[in-house]
N, CA, C and O of each residue as an XYZ file, in Angstrom:
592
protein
N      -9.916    -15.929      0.859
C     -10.521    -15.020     -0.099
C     -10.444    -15.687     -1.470
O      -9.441    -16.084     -2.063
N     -11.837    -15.728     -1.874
C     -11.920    -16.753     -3.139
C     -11.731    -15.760     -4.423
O     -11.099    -16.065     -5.434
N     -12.443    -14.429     -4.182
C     -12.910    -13.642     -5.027
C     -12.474    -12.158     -5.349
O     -13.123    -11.443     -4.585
N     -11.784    -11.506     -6.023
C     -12.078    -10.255     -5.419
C     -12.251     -9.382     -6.823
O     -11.760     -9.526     -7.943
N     -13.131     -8.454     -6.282
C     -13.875     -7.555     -7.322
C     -12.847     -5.906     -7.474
O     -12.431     -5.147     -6.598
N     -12.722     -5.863     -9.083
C     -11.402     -5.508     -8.944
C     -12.028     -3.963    -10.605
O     -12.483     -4.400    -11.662
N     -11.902     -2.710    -10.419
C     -12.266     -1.568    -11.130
C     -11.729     -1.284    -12.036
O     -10.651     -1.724    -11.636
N     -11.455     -0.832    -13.174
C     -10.774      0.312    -14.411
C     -11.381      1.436    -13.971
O     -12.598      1.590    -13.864
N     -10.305      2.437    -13.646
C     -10.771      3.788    -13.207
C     -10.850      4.447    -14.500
O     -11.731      5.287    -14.681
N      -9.849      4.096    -15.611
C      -9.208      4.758    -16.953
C      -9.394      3.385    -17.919
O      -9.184      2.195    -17.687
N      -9.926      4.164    -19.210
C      -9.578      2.598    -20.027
C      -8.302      2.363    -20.348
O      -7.879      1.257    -20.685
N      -7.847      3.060    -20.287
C      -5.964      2.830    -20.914
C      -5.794      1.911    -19.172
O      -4.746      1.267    -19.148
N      -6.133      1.862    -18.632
C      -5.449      0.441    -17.484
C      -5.555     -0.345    -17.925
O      -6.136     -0.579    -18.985
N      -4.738     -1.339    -16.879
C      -4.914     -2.937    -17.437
C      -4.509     -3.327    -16.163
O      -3.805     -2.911    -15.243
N      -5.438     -4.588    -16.538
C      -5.555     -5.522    -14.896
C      -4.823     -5.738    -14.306
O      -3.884     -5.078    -14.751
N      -4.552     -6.174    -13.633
C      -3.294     -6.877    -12.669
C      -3.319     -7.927    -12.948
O      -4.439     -8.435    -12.886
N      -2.068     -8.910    -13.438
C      -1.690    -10.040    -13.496
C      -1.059    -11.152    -12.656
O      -0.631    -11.008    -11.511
N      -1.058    -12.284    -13.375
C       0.189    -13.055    -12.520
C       1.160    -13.442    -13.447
O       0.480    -13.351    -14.469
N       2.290    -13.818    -13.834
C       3.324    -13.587    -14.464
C       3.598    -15.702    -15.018
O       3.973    -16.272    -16.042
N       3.247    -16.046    -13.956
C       3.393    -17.582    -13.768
C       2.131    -17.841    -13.086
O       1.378    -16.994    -12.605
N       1.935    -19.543    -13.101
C       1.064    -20.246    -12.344
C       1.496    -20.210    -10.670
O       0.721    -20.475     -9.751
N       3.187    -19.743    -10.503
C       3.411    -20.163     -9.257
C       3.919    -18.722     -8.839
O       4.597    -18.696     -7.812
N       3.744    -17.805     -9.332
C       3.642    -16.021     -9.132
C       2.701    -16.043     -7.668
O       1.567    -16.487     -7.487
N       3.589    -15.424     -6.780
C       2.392    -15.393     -5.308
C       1.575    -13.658     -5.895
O       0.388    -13.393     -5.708
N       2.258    -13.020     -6.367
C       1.759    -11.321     -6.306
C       1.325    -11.043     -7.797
O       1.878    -11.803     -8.592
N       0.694    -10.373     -8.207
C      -0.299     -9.499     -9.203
C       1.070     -8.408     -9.688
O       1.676     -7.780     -8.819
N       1.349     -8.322    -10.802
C       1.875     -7.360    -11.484
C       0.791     -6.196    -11.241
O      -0.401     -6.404    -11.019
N       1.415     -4.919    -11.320
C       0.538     -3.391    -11.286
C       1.462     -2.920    -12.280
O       2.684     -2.898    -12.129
N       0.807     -2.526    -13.349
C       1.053     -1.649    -14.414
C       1.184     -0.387    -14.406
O       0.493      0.138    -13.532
N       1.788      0.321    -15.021
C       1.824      1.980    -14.539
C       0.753      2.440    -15.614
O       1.143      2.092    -16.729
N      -0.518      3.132    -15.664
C      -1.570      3.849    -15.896
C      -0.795      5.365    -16.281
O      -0.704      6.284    -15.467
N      -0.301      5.411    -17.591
C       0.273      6.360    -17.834
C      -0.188      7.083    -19.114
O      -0.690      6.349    -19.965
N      -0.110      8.297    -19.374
C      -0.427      8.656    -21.013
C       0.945      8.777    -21.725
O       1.035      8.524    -22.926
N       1.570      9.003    -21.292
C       3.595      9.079    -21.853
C       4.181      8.569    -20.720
O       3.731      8.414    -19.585
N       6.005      8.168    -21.537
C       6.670      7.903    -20.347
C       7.028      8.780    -19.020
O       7.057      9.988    -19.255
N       7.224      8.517    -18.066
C       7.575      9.501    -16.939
C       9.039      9.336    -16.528
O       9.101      8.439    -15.688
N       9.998      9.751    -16.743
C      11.704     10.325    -15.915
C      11.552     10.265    -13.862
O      11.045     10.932    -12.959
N      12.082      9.446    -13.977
C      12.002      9.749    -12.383
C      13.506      9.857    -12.209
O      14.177      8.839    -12.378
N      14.225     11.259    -11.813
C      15.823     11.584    -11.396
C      16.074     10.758    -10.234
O      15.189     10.287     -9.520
N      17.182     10.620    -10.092
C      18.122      9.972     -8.838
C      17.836     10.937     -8.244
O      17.894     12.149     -8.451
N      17.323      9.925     -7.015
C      16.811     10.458     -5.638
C      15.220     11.203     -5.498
O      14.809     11.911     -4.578
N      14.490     10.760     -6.782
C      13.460     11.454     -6.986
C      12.305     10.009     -6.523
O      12.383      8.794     -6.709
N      11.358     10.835     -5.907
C      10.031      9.983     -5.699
C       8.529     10.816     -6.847
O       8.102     11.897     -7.252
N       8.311      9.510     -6.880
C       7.291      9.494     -8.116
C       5.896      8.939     -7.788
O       5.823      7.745     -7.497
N       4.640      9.786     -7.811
C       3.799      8.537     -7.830
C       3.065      8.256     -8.821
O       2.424      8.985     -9.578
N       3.244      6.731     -8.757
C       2.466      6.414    -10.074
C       1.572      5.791     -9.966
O       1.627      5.017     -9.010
N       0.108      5.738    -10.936
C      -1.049      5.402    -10.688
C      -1.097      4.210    -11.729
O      -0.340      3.921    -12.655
N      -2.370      3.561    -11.204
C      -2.210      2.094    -11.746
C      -3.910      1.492    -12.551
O      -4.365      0.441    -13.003
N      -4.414      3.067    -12.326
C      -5.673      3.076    -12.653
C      -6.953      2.019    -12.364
O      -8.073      1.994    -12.875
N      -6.462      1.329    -11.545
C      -7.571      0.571    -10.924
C      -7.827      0.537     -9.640
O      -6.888      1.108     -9.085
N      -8.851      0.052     -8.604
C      -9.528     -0.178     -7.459
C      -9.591     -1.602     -7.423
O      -9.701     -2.465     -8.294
N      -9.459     -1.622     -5.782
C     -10.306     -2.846     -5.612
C     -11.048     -2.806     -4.494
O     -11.004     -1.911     -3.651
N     -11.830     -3.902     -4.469
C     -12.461     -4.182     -3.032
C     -12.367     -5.458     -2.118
O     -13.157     -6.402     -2.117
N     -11.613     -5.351     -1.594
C     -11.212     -6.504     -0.613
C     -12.165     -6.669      0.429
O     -12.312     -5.921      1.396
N     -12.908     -7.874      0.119
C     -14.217     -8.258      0.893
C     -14.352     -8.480      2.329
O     -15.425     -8.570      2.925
N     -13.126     -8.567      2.869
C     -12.958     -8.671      4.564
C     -11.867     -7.927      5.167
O     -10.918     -7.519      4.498
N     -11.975     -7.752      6.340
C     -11.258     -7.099      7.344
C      -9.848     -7.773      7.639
O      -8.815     -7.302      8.114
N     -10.298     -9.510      7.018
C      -9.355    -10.212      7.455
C      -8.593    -10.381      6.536
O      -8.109    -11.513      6.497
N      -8.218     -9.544      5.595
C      -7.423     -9.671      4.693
C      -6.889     -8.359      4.007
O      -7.737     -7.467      3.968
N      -5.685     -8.052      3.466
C      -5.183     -6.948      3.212
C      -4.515     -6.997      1.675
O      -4.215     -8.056      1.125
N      -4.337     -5.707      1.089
C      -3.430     -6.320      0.171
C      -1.887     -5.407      0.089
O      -1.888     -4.180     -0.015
N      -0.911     -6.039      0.139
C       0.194     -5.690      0.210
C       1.209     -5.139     -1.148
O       1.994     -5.983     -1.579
N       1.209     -3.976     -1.712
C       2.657     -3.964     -2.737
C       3.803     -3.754     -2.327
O       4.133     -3.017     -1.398
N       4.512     -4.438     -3.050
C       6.002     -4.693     -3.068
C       6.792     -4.137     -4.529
O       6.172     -3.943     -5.574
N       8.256     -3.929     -4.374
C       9.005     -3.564     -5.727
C       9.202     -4.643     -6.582
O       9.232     -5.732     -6.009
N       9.355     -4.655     -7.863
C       9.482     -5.418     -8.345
C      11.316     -5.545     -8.406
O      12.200     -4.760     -8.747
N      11.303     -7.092     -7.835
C      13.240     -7.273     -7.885
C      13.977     -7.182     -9.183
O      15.203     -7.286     -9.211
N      13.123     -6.956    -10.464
C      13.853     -6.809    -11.372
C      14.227     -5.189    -11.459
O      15.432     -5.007    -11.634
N      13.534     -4.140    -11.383
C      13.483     -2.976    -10.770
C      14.726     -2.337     -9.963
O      15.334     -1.324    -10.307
N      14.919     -2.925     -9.113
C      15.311     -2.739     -7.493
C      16.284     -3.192     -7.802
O      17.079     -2.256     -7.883
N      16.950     -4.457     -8.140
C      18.334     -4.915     -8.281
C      19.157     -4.409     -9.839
O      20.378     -4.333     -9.976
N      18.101     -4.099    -10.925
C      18.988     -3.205    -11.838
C      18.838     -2.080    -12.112
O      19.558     -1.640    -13.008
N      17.825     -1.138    -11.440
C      18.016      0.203    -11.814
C      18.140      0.861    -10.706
O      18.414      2.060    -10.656
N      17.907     -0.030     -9.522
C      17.580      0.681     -7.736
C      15.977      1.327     -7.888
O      15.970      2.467     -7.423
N      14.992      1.024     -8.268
C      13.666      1.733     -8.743
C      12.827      0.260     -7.643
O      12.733     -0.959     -7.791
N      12.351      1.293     -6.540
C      12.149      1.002     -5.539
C      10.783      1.893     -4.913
O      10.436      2.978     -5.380
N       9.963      1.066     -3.541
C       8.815      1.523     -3.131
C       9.265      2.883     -2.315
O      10.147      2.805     -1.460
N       8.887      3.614     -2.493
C       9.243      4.811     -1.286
C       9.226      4.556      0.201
O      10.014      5.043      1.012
N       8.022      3.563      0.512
C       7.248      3.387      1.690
C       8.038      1.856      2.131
O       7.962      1.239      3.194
N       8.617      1.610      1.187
C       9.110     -0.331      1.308
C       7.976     -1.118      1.056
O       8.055     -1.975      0.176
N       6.890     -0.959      1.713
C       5.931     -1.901      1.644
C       4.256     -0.634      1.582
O       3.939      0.229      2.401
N       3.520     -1.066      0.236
C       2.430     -0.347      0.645
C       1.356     -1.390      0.875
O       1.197     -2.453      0.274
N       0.398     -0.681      2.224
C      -0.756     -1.430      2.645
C      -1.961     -1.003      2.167
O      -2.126      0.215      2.107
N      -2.783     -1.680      1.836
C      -3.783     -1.461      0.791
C      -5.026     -2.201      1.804
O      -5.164     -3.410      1.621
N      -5.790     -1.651      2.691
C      -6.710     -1.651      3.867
C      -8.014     -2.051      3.005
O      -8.439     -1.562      1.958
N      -8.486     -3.070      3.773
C     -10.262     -3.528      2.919
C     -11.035     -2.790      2.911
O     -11.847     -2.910      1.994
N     -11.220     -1.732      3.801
C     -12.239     -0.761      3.787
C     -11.491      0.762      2.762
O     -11.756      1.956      2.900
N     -10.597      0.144      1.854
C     -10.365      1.356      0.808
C     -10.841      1.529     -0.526
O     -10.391      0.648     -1.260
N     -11.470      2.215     -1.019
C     -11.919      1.808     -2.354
C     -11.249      2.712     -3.751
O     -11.640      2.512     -4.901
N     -10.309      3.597     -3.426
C      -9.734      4.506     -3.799
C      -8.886      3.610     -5.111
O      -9.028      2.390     -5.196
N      -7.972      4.421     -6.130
C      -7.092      3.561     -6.796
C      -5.826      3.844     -6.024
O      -5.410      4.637     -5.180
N      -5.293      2.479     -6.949
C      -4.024      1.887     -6.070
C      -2.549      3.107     -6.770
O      -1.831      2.875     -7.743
N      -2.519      4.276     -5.911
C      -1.258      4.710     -6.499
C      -0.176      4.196     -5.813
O      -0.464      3.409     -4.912
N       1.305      4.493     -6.048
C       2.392      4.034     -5.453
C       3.389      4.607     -5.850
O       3.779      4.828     -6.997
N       3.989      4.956     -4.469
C       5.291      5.796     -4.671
C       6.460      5.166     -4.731
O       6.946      4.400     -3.899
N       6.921      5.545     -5.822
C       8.114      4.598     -6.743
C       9.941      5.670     -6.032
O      10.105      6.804     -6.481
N      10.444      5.399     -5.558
C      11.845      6.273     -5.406
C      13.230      5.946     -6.455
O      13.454      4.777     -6.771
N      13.787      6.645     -6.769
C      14.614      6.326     -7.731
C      16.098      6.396     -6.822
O      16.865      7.357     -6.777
N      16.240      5.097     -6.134
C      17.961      4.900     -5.626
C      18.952      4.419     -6.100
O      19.810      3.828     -5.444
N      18.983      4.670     -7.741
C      20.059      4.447     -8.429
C      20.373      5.017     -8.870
O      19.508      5.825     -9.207
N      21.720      5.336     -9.374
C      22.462      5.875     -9.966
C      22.516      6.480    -11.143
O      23.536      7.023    -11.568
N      21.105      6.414    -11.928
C      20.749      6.976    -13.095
C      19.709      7.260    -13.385
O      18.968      6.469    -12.802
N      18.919      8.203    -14.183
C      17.440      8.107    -14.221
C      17.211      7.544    -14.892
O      18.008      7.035    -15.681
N      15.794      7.360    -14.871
C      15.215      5.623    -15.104
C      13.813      6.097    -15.529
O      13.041      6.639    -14.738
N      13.526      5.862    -16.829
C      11.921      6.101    -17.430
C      11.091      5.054    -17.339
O      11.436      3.933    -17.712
N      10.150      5.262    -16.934
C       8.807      4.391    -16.574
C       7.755      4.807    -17.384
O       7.046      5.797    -17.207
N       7.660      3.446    -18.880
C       6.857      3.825    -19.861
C       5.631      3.229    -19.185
O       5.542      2.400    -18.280
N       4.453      4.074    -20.079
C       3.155      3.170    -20.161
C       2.754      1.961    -20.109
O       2.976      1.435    -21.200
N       2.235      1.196    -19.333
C       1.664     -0.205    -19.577
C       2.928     -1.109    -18.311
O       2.688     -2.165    -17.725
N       4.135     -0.329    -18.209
C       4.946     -1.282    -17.757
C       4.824     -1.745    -16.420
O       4.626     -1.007    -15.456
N       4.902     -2.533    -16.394
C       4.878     -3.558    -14.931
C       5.896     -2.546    -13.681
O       7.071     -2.271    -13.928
N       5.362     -2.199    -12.678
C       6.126     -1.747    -11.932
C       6.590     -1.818    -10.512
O       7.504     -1.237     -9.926
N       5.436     -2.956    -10.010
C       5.258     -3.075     -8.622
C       4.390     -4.197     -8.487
O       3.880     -4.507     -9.564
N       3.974     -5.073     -7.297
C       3.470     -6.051     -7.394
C       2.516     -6.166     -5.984
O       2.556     -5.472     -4.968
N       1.839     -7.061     -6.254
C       0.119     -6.704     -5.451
C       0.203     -8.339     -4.461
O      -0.015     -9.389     -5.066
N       0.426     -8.353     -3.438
C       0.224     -9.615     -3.071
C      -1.177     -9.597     -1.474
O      -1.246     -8.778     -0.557
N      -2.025    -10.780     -1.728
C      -2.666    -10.344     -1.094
C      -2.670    -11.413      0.526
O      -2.373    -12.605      0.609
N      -2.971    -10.771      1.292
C      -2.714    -12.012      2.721
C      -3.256    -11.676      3.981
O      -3.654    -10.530      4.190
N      -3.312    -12.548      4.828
C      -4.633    -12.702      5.821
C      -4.095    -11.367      6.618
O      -3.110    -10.729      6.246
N      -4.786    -11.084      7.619
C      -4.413    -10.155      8.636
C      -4.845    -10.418     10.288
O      -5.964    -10.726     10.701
N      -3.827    -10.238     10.944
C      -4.135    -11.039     12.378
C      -4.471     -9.882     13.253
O      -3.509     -9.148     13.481
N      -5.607     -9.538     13.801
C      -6.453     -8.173     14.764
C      -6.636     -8.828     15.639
O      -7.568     -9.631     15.696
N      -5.584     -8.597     16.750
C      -5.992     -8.916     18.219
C      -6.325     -8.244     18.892
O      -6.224     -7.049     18.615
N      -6.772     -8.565     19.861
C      -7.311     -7.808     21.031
C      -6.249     -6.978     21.888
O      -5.927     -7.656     22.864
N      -5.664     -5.878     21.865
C      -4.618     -5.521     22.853
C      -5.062     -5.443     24.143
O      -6.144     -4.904     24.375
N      -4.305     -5.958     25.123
C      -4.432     -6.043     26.425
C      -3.220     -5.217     26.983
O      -2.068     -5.650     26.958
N      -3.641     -3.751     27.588
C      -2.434     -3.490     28.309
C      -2.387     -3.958     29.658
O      -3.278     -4.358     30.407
N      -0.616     -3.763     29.870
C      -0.262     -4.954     30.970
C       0.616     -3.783     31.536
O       0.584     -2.721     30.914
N       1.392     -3.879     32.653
C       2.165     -3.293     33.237
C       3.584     -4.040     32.848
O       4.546     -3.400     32.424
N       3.600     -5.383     33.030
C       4.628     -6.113     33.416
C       4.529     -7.292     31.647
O       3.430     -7.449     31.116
N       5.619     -7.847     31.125
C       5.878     -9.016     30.095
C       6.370    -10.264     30.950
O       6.881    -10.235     32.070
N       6.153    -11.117     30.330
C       6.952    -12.886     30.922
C       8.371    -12.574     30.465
O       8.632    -12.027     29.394
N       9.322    -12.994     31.428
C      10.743    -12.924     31.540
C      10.873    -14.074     30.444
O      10.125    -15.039     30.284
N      12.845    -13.469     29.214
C      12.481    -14.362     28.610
C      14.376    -14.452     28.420
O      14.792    -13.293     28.446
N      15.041    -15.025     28.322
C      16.490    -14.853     28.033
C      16.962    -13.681     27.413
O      17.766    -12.852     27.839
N      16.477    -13.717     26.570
C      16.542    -12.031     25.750
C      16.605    -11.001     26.326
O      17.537    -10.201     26.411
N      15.204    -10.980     26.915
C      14.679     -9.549     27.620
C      14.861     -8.458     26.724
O      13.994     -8.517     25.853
N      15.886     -7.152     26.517
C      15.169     -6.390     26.229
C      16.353     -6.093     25.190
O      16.463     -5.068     24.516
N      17.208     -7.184     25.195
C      18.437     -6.622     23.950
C      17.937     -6.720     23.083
O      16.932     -7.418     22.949
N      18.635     -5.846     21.931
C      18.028     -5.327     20.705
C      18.934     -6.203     19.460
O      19.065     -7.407     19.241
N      19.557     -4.774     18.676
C      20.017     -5.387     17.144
C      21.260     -6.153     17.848
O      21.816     -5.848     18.903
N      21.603     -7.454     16.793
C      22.910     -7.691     17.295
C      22.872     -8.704     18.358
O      23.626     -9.638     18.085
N      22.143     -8.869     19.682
C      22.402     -9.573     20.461
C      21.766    -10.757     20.559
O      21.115    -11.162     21.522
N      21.954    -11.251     19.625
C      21.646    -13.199     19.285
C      22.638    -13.414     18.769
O      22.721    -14.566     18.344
N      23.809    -12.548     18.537
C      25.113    -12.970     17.740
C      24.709    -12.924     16.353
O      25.729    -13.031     15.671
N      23.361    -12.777     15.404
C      23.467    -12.772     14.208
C      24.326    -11.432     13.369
O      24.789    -11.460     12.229
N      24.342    -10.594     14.099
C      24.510     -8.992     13.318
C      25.794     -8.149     13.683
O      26.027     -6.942     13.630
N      26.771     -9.587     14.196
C      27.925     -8.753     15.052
C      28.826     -8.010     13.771
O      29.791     -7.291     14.032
């Protein structure tokens, strides 16, 4: 994806960025008219006042928290990861959760979440009755010895 064609729903938005030359994800700004309080243990959604249009099927776009966020205030995705589908044309809101220990204001303009965009693999499902035997088989958490 060379291109992508990208909306202001509100003029008070602002685009999505990249932070660096070597930034993989798009900053998302919070599209706000005042600051917003989000309490401990509170989910918030916040809008980012823009659209996009992601030109293929074969590609998605993914937000993530921002780690500056997340590691000092605990201000985190509700969902962990939001998926942002090519056939959506809607704006990009996002539910922000507050798992820290204090409330935490989210002014206007501020960077809050991040936009990364990446291929998507649609296979064909084939149901089967039976899987190929494999050492593993069917143990779960824990049994590779990583999680003892």
């Amino acid at each position: 994806m060379e291109f992508l064609n990208i909306k202001k729903l509100r003029e008070i938005a602002i685009l999505p960025g990249r932070a660096t030359e070597g930034s993989a994800g798009y900053d998302l700004y919070a599209c706000l008219d005042s600051p917003v309080i989000i309490k401990k243990g509170e989910t918030v959604m916040v809008h980012s006042g823009i659209a996009i249009e992601i030109p293929s099927c074969d590609y998605a776009a993914f937000v993530f928290a921002r780690s500056g966020l997340a590691s000092k205030h605990g201000i985190t995705l509700a969902n962990s990861v939001g998926v942002i589908d090519s056939d959506y044309r809607g704006e990009i809101i996002v539910p922000l959760i507050n798992l820290g220990t204090k409330n935490f204001t989210l002014n206007p303009k501020e960077r809050f979440a991040q936009m990364v965009f990446m291929p998507v693999c649609l296979p064909k499902l084939i149901k089967v009755n039976e899987f190929s035997q494999t050492k593993r088989g069917e143990s779960g958490f824990g049994s590779t010895g990583m999680c003892k």
